[in-house]
C-alpha positions, 0 to 999 in steps of 0.5 A, a space after each residue: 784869375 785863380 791863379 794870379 790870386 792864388 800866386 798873391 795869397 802865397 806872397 802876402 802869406 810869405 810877408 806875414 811869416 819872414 816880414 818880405 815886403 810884397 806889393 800888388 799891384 791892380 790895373 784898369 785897362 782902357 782903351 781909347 776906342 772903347 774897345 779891345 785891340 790886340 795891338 794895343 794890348 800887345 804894347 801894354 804887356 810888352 810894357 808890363 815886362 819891361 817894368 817889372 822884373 822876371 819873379 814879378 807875375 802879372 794876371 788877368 782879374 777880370 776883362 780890363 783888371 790886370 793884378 801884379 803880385 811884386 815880392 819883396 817890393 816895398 810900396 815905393 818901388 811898387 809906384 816906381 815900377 808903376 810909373 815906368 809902364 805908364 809911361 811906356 803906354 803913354 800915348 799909344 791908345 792904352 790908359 791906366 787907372 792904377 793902385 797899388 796895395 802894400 802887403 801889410 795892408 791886405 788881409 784876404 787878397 780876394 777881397 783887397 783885389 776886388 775892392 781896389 779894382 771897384 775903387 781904382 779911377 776908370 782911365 
């Protein structure tokens, strides 16, 4: 967790020096047993890497909360990316609830996180 907020922090604060867009992206995982299945998260991440590019990093926040920190990202391509992991998942026992922040709208991104992991739809 301290770590993908840490790699967050140091984009949003790159997007206030040089004006670089920075998108984060916030996942809630859910499985459609209910519960956990190394299978099932295996697709997910193979998904993940497939949709997004190597500078991009992906991190657990909590147990079903997974944040993506996209630099130099506007919001648009953020939402692209998005829809292109969900629809990679689709139909293979994971769903997403999703929001995606763009760095002008974050101030501390601990906060912004944890806020949009409350607010973002359970799948």
């Amino acid at each position: 967790r301290s770590v993908i907020l840490a790699l967050a922090q140091d984009e949003i604060l790159r997007f206030r020096r040089y004006g670089y867009p920075c998108s984060i992206v916030v996942f809630r995982v859910g499985y459609r047993d209910g519960g956990y299945d190394p299978g099932i998260e295996r697709v997910l991440v193979e998904s993940l890497n497939a949709a997004f590019r190597e500078v991009d990093r992906v991190g657990r926040f909590t147990d079903e909360i997974l944040v993506a920190v996209l630099p130099n990202t506007e919001h648009d391509a953020a939402e692209a990316a998005v829809g292109r992991v969900a629809a990679a998942v689709e139909g293979g026992g994971v769903t997403l609830g999703v929001e995606v922040l763009a760095g002008d709208g974050i101030g501390d991104v601990e906060v912004a996180v944890a806020r949009a992991a409350r607010d973002v739809a359970a799948p």
